[in-house]
C-alpha positions, 0 to 999 in steps of 0.5 A: 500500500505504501509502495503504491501511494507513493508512487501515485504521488509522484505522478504514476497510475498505479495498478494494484493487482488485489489476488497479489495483496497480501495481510495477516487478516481479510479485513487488512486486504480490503482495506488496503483496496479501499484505501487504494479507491478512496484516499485523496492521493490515489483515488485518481490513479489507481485502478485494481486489478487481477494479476491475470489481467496484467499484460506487458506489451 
């Protein structure tokens, strides 16, 4: 999450793949996918995502 934050911050969309989260407890995983959709630094520019989804070109 912080990794992601700061990297909206500074400019990048950020994609978060959610299967690829990881947390001691299911409510810290959906959090941190609300936090990536709702807080003021990366509302804008971050999108979630499933790893299959992701394509390199």
């Amino acid at each position: 999450m912080h990794t992601a934050t700061a990297a909206a911050f500074r400019g990048y969309r950020v994609m978060v793949p959610v299967d690829g989260v990881s947390a001691t407890s299911p409510y810290a995983e959906q959090y941190t996918a609300w936090h990536m959709l709702n807080s003021p630094g990366t509302k804008d520019r971050a999108t979630l995502t499933k790893v299959s989804l992701i394509r390199i070109e």
